[in-house]
C-alpha positions as CSV (number, residue, x, y, z in Angstrom):
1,X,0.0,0.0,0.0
2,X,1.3,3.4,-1.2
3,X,1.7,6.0,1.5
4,X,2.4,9.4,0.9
5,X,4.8,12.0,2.5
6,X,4.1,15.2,2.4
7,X,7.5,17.3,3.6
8,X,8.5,20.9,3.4
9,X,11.8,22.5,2.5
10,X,14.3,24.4,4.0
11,X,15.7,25.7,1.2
12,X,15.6,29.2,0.5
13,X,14.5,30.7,-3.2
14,X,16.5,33.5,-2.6
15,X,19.8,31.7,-2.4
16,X,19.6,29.6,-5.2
17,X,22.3,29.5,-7.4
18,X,20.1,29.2,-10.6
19,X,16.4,30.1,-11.4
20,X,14.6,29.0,-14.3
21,X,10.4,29.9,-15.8
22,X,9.9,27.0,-18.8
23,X,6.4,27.7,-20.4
24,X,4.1,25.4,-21.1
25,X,4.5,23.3,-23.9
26,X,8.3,24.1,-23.5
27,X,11.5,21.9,-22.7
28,X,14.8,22.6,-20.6
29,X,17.8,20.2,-20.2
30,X,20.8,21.1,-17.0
31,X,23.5,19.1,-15.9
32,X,23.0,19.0,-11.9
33,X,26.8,18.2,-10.3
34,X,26.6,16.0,-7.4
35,X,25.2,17.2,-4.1
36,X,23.3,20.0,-5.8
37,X,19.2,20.7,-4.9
38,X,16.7,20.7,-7.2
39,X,13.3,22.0,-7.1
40,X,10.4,22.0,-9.6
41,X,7.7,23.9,-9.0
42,X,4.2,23.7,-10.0
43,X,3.4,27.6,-10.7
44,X,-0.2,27.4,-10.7
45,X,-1.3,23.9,-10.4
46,X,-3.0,20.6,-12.5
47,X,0.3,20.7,-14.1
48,X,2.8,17.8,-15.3
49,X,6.4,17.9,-16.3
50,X,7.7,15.0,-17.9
51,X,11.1,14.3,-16.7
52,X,13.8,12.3,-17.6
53,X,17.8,11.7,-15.8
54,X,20.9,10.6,-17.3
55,X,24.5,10.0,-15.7
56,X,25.9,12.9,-17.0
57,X,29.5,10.9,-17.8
58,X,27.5,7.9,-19.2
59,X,24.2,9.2,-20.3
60,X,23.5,5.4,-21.7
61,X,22.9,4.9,-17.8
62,X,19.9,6.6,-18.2
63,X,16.5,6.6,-15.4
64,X,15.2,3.8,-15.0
65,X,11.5,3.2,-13.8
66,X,11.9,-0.8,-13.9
67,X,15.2,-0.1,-11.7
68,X,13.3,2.1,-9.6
69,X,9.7,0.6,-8.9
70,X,11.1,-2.7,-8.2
71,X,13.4,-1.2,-5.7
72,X,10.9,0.9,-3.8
73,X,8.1,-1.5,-4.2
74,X,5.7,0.7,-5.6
75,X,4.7,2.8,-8.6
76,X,4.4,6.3,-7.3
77,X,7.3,8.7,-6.7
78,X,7.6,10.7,-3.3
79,X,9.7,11.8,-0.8
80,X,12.4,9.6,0.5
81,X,11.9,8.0,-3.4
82,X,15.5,7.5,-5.3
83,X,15.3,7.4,-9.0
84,X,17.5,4.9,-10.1
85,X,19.5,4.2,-13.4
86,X,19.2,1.5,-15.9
87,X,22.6,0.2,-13.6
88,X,20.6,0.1,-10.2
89,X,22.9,3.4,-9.1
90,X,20.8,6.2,-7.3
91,X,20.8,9.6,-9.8
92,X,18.4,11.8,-7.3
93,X,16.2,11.4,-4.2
94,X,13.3,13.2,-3.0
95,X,14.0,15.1,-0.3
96,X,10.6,17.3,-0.3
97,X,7.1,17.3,-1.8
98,X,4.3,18.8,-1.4
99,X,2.0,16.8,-4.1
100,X,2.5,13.6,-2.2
101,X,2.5,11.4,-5.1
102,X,3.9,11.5,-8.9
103,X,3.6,8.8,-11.5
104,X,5.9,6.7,-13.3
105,X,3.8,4.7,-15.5
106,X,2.0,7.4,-17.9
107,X,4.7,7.9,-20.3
108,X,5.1,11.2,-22.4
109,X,2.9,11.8,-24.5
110,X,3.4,11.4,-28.6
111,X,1.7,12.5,-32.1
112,X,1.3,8.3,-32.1
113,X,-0.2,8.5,-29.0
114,X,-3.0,11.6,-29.7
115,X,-3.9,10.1,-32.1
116,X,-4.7,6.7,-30.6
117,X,-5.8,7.8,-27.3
118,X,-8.2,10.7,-28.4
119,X,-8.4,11.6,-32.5
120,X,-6.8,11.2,-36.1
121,X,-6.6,15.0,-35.6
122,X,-5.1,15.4,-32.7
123,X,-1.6,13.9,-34.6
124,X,-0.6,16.9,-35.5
125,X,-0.4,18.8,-32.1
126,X,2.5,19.6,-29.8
127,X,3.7,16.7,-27.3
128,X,6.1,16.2,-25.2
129,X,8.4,13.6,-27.1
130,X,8.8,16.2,-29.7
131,X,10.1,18.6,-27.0
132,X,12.3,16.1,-25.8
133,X,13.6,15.3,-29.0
134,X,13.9,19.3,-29.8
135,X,16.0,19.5,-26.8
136,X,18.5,16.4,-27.0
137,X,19.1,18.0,-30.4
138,X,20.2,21.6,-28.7
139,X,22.0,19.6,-26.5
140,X,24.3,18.5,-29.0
141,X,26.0,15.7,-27.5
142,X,25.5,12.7,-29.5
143,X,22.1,11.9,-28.3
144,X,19.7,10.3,-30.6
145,X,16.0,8.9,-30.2
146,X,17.4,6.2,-29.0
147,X,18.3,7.4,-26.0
148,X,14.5,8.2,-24.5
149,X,13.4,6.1,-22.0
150,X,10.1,6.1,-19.5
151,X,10.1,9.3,-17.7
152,X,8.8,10.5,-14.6
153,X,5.8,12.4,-14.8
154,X,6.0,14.9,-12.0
155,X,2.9,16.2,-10.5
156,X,0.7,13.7,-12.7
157,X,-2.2,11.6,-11.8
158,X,-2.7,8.3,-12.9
159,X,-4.4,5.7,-10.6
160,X,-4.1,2.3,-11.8
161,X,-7.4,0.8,-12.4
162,X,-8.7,-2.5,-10.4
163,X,-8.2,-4.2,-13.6
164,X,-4.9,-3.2,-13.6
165,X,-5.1,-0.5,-16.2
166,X,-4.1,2.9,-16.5
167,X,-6.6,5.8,-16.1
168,X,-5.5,9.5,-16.2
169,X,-7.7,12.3,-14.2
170,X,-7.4,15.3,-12.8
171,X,-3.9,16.6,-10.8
172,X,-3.2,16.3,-7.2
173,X,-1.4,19.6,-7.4
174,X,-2.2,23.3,-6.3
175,X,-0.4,26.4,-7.3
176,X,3.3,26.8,-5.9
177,X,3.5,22.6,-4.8
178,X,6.8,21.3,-5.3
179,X,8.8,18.7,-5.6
180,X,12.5,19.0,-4.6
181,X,15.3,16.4,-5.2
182,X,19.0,16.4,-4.2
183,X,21.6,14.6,-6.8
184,X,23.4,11.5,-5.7
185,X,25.3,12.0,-9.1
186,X,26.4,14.1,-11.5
187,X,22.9,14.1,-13.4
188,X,21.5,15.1,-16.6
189,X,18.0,16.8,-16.4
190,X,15.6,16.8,-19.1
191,X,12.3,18.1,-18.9
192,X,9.3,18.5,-21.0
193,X,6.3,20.8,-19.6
194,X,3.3,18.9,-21.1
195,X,1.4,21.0,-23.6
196,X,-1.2,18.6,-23.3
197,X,-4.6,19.6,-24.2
198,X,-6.6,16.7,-24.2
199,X,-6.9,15.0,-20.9
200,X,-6.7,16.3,-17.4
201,X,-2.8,16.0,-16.7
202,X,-2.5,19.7,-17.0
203,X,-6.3,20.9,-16.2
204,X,-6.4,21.3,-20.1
205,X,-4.5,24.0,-19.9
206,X,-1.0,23.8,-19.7
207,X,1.3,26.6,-17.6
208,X,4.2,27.2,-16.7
209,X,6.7,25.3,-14.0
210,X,9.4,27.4,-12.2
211,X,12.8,25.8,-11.6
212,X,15.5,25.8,-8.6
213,X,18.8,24.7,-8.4
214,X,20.8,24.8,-5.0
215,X,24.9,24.2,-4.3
216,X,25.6,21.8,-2.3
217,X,25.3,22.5,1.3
């Protein structure tokens, strides 16, 4: 049974070292070095970022949501969760939230996927697979396709049904919640703020996250 922990931070906006607003529908990508805080926050609620982490000196040692799921033995992210690699090695904790519970199941979502899920004319709309494409690409470090994986979907609900199935509904989220993590590695970030528009992951309609980063204390 899933149990969720709702804890505060400590950490103080004012002293972070770095400070970032990525619209909706928008991606970013940082290297976090070892030790350093990170904190996404949901600006003004119902919203989901799509996340992915890389070892940022072997970025085929990517997140892992087999790795980490089986360790933790459960399926939602929250605090006192680490996010393991493909290699079983811890990338970030949790070290705060105030959502409670994030999913690791949904997936991003894809042209393919629109148009399964909802409409033939939903292919050609803005998703977050094409953001994190766009942003390997700037990135410019070899990374191809190839190197996407199952992401995190911060701040996203997705019960699973008693069938076993996956259902998505409405956010558990409220305007300024965050979810803060602390790197046990030098870790690439890579994020994708959903643009989604056609089910309730971001309250159909998609806004913007606020991002922290912290030196390690």
């Amino acid at each position: 049974m899933f149990t969720t922990s709702l804890t505060k931070s400590n950490m103080n906006p004012a002293n972070a070292v770095y400070e970032n607003v990525v619209p909706a529908g928008e991606g970013w990508m940082y290297e976090l070095k070892e030790g350093q805080v990170f904190r996404i926050v949901d600006e003004t609620g119902n919203q989901a970022a799509d996340t992915l982490f890389y070892n940022t000196h072997d970025p085929s040692d990517h997140y892992s949501a087999v790795r980490t799921v089986t360790a933790q033995h459960n399926v939602y992210l929250t605090t006192g969760s680490i996010l393991r690699a493909e290699s079983g090695k811890p990338l970030v904790e949790i070290v705060a939230d105030t959502v409670g519970r994030h999913d690791t199941l949904g997936g991003a979502c894809s042209s393919q996927s629109n148009t399964v899920r909802y409409a033939h004319d939903r292919a050609y709309m803005h998703n977050c697979r094409d953001t994190f494409m766009l942003e390997l690409a700037k990135y410019d470090k070899g990374f191809t396709k190839r190197d996407l994986a199952p992401n995190v979907n911060f701040f996203m609900n997705v019960p699973i049904t008693p069938e076993g199935g996956l259902s998505f509904a409405d956010g558990l989220s409220h305007k300024g919640a965050y979810v803060e993590m602390v790197a046990h590695a030098d870790t690439t970030v890579l994020i994708s703020n959903c643009p989604q528009l056609n089910n309730p992951c971001s309250g159909f309609n998609p806004t913007p996250i606020r991002l922290y980063i912290w030196n390690k204390k």
